[in-house]
Each structure stands twice: as C-alpha cells, then as structure tokens.
PDB file of the backbone (N, CA, C, O) and the ligand in Angstrom, with CONECT records:
HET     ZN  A 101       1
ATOM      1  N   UNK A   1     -12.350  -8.484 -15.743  1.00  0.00           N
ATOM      2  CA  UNK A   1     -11.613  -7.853 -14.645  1.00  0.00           C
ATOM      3  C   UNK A   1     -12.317  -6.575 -14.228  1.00  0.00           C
ATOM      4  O   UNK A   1     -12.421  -5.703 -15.091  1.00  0.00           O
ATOM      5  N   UNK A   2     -12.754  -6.374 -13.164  1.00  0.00           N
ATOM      6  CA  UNK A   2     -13.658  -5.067 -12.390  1.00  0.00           C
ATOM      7  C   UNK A   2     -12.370  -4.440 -12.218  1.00  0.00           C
ATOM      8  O   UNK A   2     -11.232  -4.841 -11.975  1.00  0.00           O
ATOM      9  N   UNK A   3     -12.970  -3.225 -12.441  1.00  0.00           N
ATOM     10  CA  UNK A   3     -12.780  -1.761 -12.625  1.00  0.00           C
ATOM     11  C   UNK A   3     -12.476  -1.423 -10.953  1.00  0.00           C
ATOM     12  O   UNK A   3     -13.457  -1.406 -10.210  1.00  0.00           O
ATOM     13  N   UNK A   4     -11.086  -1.150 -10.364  1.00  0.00           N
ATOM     14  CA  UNK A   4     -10.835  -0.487  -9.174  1.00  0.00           C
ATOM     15  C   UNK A   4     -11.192   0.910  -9.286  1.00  0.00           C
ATOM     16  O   UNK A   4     -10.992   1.601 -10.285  1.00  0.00           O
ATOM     17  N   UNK A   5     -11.750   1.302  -8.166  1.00  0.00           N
ATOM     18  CA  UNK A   5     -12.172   2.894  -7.974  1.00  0.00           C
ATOM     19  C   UNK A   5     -10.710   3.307  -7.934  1.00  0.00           C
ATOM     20  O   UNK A   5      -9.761   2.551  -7.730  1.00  0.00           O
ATOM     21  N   UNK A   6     -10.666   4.609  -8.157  1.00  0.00           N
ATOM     22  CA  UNK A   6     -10.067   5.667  -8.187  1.00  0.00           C
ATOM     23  C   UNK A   6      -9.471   6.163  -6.771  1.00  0.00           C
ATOM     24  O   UNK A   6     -10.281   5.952  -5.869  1.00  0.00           O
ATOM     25  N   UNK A   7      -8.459   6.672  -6.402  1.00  0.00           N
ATOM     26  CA  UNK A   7      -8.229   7.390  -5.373  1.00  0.00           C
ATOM     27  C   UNK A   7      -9.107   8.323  -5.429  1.00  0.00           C
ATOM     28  O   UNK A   7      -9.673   8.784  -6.420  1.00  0.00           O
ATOM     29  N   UNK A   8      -9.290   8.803  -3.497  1.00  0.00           N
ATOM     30  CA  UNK A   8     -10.053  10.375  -3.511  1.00  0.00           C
ATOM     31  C   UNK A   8      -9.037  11.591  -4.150  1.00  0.00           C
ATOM     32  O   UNK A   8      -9.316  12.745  -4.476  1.00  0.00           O
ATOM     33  N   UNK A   9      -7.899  10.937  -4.187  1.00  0.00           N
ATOM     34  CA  UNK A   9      -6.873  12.360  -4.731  1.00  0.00           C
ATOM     35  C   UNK A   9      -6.865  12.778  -6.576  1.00  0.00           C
ATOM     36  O   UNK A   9      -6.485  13.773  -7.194  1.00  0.00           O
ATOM     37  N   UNK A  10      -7.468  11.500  -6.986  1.00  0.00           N
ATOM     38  CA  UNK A  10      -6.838  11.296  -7.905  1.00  0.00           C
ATOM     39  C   UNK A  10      -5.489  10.912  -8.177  1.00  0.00           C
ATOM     40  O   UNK A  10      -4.804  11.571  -8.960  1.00  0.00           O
ATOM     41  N   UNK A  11      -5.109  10.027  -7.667  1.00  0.00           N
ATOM     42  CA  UNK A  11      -3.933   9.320  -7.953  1.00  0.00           C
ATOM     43  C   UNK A  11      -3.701   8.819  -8.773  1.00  0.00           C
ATOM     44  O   UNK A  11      -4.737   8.189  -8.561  1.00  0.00           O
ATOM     45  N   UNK A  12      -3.371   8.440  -9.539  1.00  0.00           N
ATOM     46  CA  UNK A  12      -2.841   7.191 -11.097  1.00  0.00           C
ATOM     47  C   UNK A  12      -2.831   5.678 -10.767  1.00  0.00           C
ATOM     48  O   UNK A  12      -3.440   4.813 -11.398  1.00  0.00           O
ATOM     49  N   UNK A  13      -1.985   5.479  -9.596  1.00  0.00           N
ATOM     50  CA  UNK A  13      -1.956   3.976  -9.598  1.00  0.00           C
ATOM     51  C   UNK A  13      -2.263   3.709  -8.347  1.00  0.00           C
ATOM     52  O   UNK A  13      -1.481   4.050  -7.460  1.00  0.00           O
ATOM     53  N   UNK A  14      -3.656   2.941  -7.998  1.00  0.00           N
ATOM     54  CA  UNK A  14      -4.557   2.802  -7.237  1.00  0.00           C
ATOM     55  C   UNK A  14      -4.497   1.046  -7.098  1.00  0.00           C
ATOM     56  O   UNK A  14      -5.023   0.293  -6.278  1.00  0.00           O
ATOM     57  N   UNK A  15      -3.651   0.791  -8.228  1.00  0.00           N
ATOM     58  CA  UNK A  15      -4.113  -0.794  -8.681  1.00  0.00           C
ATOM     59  C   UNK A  15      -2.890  -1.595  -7.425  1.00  0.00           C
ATOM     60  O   UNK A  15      -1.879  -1.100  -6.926  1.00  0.00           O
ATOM     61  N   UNK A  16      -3.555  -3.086  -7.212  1.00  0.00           N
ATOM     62  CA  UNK A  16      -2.552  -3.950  -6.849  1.00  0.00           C
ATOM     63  C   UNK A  16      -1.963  -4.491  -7.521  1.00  0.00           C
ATOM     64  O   UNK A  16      -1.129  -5.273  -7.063  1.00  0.00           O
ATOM     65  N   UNK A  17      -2.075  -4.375  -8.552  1.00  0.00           N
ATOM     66  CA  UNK A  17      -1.358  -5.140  -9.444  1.00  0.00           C
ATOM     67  C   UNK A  17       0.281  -4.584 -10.236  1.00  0.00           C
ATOM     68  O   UNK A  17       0.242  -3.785 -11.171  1.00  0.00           O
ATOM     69  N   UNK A  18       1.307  -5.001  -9.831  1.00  0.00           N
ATOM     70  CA  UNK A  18       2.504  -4.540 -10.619  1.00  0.00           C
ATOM     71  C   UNK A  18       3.315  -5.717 -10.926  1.00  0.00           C
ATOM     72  O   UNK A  18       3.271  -6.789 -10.323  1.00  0.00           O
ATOM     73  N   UNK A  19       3.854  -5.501 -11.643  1.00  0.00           N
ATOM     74  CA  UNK A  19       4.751  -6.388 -12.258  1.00  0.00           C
ATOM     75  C   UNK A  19       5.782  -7.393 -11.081  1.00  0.00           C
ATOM     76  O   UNK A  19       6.047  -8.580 -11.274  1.00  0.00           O
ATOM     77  N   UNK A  20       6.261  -6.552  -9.837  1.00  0.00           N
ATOM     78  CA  UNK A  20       6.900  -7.093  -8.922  1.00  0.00           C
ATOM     79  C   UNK A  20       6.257  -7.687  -7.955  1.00  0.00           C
ATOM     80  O   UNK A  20       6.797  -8.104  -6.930  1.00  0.00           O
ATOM     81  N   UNK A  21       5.278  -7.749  -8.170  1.00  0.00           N
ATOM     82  CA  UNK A  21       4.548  -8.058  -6.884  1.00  0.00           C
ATOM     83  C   UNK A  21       4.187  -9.883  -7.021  1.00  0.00           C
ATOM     84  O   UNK A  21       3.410 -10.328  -7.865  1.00  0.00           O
ATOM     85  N   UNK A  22       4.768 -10.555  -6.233  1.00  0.00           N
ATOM     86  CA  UNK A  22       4.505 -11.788  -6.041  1.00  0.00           C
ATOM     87  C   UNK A  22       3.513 -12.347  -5.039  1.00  0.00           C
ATOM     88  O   UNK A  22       3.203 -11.563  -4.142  1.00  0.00           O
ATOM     89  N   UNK A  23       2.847 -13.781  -5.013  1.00  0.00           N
ATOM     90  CA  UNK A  23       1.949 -14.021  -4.236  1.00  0.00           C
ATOM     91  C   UNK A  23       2.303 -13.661  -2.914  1.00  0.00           C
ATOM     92  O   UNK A  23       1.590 -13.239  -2.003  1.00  0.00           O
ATOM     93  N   UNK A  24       4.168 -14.018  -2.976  1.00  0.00           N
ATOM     94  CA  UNK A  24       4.598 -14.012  -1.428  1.00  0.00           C
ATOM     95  C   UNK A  24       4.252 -12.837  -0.719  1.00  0.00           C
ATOM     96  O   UNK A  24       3.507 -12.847   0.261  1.00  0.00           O
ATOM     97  N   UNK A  25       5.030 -11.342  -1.424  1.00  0.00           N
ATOM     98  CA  UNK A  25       4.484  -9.802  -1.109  1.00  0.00           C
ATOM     99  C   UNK A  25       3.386  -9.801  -0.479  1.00  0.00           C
ATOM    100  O   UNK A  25       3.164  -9.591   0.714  1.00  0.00           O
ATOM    101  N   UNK A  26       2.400 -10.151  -1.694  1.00  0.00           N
ATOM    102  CA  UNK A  26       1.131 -10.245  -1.295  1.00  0.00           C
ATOM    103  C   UNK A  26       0.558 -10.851   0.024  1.00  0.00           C
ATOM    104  O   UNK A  26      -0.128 -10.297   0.882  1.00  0.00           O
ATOM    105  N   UNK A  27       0.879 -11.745  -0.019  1.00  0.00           N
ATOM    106  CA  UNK A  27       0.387 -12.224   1.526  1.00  0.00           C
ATOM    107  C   UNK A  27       0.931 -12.268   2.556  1.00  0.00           C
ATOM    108  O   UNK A  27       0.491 -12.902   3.515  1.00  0.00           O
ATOM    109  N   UNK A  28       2.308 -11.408   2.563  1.00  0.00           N
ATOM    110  CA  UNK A  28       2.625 -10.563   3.440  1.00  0.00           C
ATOM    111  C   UNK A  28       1.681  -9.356   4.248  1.00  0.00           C
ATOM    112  O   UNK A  28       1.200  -9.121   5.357  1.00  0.00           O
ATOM    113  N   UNK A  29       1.804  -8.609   2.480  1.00  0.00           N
ATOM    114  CA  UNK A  29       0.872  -7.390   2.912  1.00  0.00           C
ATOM    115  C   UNK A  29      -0.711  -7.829   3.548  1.00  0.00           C
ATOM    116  O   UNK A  29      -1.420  -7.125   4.267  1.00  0.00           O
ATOM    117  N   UNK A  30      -0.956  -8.995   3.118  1.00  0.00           N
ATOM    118  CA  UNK A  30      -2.559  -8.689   4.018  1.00  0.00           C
ATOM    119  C   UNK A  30      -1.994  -8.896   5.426  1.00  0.00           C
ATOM    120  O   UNK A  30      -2.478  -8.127   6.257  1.00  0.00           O
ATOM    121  N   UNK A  31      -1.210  -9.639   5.819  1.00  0.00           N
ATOM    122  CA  UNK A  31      -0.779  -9.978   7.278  1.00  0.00           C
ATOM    123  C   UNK A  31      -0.705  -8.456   8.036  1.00  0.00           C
ATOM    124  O   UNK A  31      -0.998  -8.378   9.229  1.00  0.00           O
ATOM    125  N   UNK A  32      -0.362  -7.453   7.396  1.00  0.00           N
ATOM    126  CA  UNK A  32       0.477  -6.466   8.022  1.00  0.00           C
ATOM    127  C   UNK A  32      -0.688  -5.563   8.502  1.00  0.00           C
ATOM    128  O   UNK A  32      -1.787  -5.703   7.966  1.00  0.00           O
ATOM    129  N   UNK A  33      -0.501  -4.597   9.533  1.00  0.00           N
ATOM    130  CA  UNK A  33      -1.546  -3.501  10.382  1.00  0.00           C
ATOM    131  C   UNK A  33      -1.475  -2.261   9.726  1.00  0.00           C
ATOM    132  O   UNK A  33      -0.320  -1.836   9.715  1.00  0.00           O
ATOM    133  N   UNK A  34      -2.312  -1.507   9.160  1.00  0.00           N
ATOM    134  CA  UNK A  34      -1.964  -0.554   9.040  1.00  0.00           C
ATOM    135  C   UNK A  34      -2.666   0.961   9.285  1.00  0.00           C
ATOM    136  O   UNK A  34      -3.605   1.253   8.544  1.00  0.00           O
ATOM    137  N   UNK A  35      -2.304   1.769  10.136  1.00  0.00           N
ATOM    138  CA  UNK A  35      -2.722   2.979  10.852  1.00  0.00           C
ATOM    139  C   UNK A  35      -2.638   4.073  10.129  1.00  0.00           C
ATOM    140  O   UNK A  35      -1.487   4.286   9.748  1.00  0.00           O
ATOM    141  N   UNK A  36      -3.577   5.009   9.726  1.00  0.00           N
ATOM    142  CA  UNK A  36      -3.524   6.281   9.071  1.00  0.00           C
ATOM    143  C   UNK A  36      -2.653   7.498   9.949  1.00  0.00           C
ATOM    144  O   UNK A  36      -3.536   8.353   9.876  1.00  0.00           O
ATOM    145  N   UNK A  37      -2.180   7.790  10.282  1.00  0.00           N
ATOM    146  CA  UNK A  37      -1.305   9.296  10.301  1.00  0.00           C
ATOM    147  C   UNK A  37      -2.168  10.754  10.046  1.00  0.00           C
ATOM    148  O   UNK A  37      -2.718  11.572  10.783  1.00  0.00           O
ATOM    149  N   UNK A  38      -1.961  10.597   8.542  1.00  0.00           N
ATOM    150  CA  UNK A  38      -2.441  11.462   7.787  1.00  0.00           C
ATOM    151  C   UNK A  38      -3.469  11.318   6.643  1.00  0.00           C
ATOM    152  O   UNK A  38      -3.463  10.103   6.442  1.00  0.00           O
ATOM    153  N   UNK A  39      -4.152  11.747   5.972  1.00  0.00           N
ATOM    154  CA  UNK A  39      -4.749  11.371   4.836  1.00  0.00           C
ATOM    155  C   UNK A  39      -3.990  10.589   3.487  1.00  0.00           C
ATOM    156  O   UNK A  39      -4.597   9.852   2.710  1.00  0.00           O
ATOM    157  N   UNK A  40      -2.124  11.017   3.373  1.00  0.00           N
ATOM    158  CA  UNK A  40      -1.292  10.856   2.600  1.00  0.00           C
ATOM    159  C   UNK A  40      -0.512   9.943   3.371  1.00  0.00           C
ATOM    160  O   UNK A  40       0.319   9.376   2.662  1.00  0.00           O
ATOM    161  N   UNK A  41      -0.477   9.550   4.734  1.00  0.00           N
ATOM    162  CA  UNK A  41       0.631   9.000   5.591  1.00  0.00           C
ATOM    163  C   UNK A  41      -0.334   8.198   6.092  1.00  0.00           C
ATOM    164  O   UNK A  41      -1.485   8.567   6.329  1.00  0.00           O
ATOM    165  N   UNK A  42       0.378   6.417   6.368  1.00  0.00           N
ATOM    166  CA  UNK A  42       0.510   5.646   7.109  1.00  0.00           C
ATOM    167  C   UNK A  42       1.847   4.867   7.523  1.00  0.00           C
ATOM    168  O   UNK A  42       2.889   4.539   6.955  1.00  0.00           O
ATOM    169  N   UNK A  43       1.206   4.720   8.987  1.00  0.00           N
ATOM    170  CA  UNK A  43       2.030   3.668  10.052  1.00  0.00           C
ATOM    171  C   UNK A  43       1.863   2.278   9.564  1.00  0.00           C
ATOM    172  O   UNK A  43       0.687   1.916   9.550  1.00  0.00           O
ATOM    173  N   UNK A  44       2.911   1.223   9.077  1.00  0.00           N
ATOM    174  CA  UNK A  44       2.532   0.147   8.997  1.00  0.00           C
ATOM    175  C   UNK A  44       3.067  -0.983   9.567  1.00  0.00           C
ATOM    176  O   UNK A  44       4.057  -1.520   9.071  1.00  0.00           O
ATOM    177  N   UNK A  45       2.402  -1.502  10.781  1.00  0.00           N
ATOM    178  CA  UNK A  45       3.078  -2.616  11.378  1.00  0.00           C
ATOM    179  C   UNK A  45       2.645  -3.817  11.033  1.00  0.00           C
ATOM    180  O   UNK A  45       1.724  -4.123  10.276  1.00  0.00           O
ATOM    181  N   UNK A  46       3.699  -4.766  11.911  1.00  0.00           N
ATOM    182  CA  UNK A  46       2.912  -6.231  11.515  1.00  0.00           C
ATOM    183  C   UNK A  46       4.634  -7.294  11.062  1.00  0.00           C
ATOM    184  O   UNK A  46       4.921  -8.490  11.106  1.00  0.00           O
ATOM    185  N   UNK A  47       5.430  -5.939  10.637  1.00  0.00           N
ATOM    186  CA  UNK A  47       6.738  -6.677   9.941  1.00  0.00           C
ATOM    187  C   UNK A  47       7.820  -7.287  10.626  1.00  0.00           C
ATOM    188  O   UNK A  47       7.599  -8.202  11.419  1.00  0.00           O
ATOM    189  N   UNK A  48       8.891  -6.900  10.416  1.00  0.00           N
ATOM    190  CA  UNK A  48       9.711  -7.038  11.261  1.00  0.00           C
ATOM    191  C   UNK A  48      10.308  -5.780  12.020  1.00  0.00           C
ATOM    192  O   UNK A  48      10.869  -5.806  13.115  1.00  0.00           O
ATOM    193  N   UNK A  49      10.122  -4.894  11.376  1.00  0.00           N
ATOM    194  CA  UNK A  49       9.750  -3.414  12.006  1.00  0.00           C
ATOM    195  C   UNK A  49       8.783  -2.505  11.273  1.00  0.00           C
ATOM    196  O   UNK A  49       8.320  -2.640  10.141  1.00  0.00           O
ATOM    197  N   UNK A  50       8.551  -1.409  12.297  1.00  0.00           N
ATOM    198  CA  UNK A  50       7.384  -0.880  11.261  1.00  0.00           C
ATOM    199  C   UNK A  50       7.977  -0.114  10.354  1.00  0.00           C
ATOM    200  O   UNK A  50       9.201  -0.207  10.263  1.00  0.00           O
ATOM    201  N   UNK A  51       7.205   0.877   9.416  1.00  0.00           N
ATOM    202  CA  UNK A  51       7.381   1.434   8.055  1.00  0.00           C
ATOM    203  C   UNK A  51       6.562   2.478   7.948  1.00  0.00           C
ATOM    204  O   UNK A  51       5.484   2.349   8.529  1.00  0.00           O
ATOM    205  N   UNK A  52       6.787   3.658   7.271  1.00  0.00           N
ATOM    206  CA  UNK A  52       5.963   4.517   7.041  1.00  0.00           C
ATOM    207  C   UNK A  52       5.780   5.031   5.610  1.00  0.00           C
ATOM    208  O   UNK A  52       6.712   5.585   5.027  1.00  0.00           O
ATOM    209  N   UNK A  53       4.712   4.870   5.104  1.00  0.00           N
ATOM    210  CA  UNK A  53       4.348   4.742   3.823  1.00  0.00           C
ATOM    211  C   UNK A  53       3.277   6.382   3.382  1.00  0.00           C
ATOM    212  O   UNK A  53       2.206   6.865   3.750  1.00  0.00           O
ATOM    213  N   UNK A  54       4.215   6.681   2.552  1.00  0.00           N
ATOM    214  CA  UNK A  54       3.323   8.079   1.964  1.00  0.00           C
ATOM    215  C   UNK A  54       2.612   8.312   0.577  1.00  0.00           C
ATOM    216  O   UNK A  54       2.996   7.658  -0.393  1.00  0.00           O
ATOM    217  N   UNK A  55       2.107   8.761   0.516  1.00  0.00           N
ATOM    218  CA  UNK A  55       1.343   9.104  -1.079  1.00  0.00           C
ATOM    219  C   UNK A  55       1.650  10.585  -1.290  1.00  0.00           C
ATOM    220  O   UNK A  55       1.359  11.495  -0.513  1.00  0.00           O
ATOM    221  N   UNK A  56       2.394  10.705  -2.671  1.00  0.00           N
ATOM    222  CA  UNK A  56       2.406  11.882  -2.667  1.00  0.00           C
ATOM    223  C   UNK A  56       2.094  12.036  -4.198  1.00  0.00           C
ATOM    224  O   UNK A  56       0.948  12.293  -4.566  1.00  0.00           O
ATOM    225  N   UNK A  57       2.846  11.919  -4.841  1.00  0.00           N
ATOM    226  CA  UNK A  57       2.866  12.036  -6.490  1.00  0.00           C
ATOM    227  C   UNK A  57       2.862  10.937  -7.070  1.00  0.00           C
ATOM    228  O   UNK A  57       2.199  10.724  -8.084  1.00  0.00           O
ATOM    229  N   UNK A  58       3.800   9.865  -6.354  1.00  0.00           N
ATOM    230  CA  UNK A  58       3.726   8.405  -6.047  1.00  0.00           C
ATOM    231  C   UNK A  58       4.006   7.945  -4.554  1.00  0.00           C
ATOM    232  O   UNK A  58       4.487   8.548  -3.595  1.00  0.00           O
ATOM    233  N   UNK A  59       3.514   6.617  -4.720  1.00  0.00           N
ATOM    234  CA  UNK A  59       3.894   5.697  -3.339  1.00  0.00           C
ATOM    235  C   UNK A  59       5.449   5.934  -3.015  1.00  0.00           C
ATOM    236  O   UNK A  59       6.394   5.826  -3.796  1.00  0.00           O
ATOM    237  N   UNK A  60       5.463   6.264  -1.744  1.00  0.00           N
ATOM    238  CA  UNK A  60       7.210   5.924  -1.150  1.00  0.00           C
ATOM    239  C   UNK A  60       6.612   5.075  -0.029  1.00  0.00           C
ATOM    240  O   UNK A  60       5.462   4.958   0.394  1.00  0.00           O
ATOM    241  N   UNK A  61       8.024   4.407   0.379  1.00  0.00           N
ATOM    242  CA  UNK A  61       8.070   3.571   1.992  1.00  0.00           C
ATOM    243  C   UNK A  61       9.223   3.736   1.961  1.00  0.00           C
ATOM    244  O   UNK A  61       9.879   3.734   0.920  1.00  0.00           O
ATOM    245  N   UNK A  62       9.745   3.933   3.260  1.00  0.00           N
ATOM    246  CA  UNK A  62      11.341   3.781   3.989  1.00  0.00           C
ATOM    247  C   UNK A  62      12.240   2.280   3.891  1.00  0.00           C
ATOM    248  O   UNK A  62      13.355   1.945   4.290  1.00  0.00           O
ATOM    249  N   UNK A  63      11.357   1.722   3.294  1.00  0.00           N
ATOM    250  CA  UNK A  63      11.917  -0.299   3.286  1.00  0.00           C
ATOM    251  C   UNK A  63      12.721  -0.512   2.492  1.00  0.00           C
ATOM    252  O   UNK A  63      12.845   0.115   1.440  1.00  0.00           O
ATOM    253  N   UNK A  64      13.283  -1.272   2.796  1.00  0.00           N
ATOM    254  CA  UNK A  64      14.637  -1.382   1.274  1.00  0.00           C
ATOM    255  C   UNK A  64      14.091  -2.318   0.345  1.00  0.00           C
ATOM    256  O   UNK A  64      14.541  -2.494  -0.788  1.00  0.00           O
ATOM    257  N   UNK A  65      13.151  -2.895   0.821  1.00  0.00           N
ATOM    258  CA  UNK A  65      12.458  -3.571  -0.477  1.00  0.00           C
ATOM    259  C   UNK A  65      12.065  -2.646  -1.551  1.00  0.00           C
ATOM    260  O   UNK A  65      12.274  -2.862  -2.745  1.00  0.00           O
ATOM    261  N   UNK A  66      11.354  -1.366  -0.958  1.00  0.00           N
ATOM    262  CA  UNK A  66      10.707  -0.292  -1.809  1.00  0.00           C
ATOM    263  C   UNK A  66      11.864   0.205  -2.780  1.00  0.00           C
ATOM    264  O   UNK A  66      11.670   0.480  -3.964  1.00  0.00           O
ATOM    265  N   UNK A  67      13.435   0.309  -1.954  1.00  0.00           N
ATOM    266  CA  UNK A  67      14.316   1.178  -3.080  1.00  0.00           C
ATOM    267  C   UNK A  67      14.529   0.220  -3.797  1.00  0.00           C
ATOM    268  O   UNK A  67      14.997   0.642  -4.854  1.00  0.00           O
ATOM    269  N   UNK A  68      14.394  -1.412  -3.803  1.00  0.00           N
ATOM    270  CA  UNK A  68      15.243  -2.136  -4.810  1.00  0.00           C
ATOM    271  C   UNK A  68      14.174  -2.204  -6.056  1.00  0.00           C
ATOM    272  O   UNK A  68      14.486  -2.149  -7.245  1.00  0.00           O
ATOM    273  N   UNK A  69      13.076  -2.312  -5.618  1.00  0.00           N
ATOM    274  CA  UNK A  69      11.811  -2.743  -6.735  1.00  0.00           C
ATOM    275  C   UNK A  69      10.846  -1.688  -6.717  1.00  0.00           C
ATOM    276  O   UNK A  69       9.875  -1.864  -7.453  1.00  0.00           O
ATOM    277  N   UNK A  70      10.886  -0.594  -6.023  1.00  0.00           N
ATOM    278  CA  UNK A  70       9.713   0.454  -6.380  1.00  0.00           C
ATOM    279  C   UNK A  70       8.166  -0.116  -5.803  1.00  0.00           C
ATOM    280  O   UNK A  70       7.082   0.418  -6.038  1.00  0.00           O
ATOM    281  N   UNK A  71       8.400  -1.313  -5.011  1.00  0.00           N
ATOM    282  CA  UNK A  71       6.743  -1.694  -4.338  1.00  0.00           C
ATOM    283  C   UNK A  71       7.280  -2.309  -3.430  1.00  0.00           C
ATOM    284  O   UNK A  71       8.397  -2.825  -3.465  1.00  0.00           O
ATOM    285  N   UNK A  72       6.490  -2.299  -2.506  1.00  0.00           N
ATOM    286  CA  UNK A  72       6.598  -3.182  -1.257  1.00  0.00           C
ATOM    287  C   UNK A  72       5.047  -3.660  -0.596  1.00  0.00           C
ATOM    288  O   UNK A  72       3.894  -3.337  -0.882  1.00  0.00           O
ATOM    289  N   UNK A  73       5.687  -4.667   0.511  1.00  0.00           N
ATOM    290  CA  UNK A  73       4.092  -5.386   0.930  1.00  0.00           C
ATOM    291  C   UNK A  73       4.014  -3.867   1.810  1.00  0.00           C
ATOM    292  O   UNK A  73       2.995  -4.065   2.471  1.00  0.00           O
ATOM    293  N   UNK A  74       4.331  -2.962   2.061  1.00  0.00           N
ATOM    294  CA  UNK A  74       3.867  -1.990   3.129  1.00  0.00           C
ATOM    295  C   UNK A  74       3.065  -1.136   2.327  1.00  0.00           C
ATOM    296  O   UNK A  74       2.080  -0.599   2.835  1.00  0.00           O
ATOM    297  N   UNK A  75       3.433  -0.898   0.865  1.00  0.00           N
ATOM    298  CA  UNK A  75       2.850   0.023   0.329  1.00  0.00           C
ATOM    299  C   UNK A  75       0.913  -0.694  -0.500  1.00  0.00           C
ATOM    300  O   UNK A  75      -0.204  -0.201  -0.653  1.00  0.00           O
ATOM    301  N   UNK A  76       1.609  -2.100  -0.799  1.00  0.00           N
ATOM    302  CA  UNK A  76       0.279  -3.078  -0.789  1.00  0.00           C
ATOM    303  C   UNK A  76      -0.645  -3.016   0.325  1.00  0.00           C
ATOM    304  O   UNK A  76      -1.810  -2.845  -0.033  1.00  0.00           O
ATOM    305  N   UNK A  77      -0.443  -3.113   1.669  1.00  0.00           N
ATOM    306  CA  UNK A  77      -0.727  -3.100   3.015  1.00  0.00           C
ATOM    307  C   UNK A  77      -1.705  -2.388   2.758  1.00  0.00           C
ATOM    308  O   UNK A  77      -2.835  -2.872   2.832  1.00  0.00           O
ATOM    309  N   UNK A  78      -1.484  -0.943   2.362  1.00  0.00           N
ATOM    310  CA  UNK A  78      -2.154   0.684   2.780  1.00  0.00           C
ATOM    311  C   UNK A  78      -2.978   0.237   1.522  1.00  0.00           C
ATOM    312  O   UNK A  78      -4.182   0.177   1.772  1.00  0.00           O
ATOM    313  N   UNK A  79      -2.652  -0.081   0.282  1.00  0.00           N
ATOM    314  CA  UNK A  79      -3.872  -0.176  -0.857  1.00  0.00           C
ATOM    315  C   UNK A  79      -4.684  -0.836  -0.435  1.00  0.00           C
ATOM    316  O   UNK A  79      -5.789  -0.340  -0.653  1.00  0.00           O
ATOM    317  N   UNK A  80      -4.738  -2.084   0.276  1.00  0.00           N
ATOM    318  CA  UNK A  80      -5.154  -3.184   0.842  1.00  0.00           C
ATOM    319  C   UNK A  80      -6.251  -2.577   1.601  1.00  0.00           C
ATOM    320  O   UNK A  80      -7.437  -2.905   1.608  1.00  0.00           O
ATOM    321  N   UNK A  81      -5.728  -1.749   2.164  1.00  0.00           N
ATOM    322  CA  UNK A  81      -6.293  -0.944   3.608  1.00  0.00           C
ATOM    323  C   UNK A  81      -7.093   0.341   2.946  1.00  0.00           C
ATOM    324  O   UNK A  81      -8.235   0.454   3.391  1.00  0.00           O
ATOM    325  N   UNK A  82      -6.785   1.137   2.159  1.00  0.00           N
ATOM    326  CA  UNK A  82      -7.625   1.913   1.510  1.00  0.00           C
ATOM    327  C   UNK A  82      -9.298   1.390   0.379  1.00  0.00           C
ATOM    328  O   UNK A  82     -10.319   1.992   0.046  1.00  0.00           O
ATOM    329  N   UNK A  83      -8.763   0.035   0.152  1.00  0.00           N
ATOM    330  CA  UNK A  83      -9.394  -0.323  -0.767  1.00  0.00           C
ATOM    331  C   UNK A  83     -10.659  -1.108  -0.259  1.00  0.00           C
ATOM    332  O   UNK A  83     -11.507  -1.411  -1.098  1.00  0.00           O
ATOM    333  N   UNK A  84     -10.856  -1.485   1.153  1.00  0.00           N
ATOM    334  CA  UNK A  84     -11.836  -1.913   2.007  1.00  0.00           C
ATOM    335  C   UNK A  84     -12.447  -1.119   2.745  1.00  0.00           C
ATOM    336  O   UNK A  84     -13.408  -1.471   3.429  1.00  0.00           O
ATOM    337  N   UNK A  85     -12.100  -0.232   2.725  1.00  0.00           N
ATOM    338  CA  UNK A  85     -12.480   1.149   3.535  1.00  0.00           C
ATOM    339  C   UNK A  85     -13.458   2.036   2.564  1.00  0.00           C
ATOM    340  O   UNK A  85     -14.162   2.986   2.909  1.00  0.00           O
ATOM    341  N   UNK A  86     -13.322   1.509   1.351  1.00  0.00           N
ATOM    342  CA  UNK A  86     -14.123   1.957   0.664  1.00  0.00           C
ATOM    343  C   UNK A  86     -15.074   1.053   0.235  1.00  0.00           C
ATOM    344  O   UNK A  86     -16.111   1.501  -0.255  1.00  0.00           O
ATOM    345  N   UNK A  87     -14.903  -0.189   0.333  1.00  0.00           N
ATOM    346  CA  UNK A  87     -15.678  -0.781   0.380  1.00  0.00           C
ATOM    347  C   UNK A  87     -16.973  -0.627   1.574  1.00  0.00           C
ATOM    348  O   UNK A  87     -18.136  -0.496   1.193  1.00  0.00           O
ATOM    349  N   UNK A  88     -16.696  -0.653   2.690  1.00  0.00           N
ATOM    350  CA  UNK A  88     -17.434  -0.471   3.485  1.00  0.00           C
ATOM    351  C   UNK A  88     -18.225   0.996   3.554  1.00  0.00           C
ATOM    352  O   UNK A  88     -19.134   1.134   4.373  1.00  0.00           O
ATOM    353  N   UNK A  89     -17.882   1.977   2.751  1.00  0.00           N
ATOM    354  CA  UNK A  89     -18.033   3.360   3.425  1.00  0.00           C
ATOM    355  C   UNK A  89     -18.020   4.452   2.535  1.00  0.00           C
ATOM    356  O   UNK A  89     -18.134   5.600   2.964  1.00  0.00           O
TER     357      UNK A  89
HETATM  358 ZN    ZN A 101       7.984  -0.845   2.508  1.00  0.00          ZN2+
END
C-alpha cells in the first residue's frame, strides 16, 4: 500500500480511507465538482445541492451525511480533488 503525501498544512488525516466510507460514497464523490474558495474552503457541486467543505483541525461539511457519520462524499470530493492536484503539480 503507497504511502499518501501529507497535507501542505500538516493535517493528520489526508487518507481516503475510513471506516464509513463505502464504494457507493465513493463514487459519488468522484462524480462531484469541486471549487477552491479558500486554501481551507471548498465549494462542492455536482449533488443534489451544493456543500461547503472546510479544513480546519478536522474536515467539516454542512451535509447531514457528515453529522450522522463524520465523512461524506463532499469531504472525499475535496481529498479526491486535493490529491490530483498534487499529482500533477
Ligand atoms: Zn458533505
């Protein structure tokens, strides 16, 4: 299993991988758009409405998926989206 880079913040959990996260999530979240804001903030569309997803100490999103299970495909979305961006760059 390769070694995911690190956030530029140093963040802790950088990984896609959590315990709640199902294939379905998952291939949600690649479906979904997601727009930077801020360095800590993204816009994420694509859903059934959009979402705004922050990094702070940990991941938040406004989704009620996020309050029932602590992850969501929006917050996958932005890892998704951070994690190719570094790939490229
Ligand atoms: Zn969400």
């Amino acid at each position: 299993m390769q070694q995911i880079g690190r956030g530029k913040m140093g963040i802790k959990d950088d990984s896609l991988e959590h315990p709640f996260v199902s294939e379905k999530v998952m291939k949600k979240a690649k479906s979904l758009s997601v727009a930077e804001i801020t360095p800590t903030e993204w816009y994420v569309v694509g859903g059934s409405e959009p979402h705004v997803v922050i990094r702070s100490e940990d991941w938040e999103c406004d989704c009620l998926g996020f309050k029932f299970s602590k992850v969501c495909s929006h917050i996958l979305a932005v890892k998704i989206f951070l994690q190719e961006g570094e790939k490229h760059g």
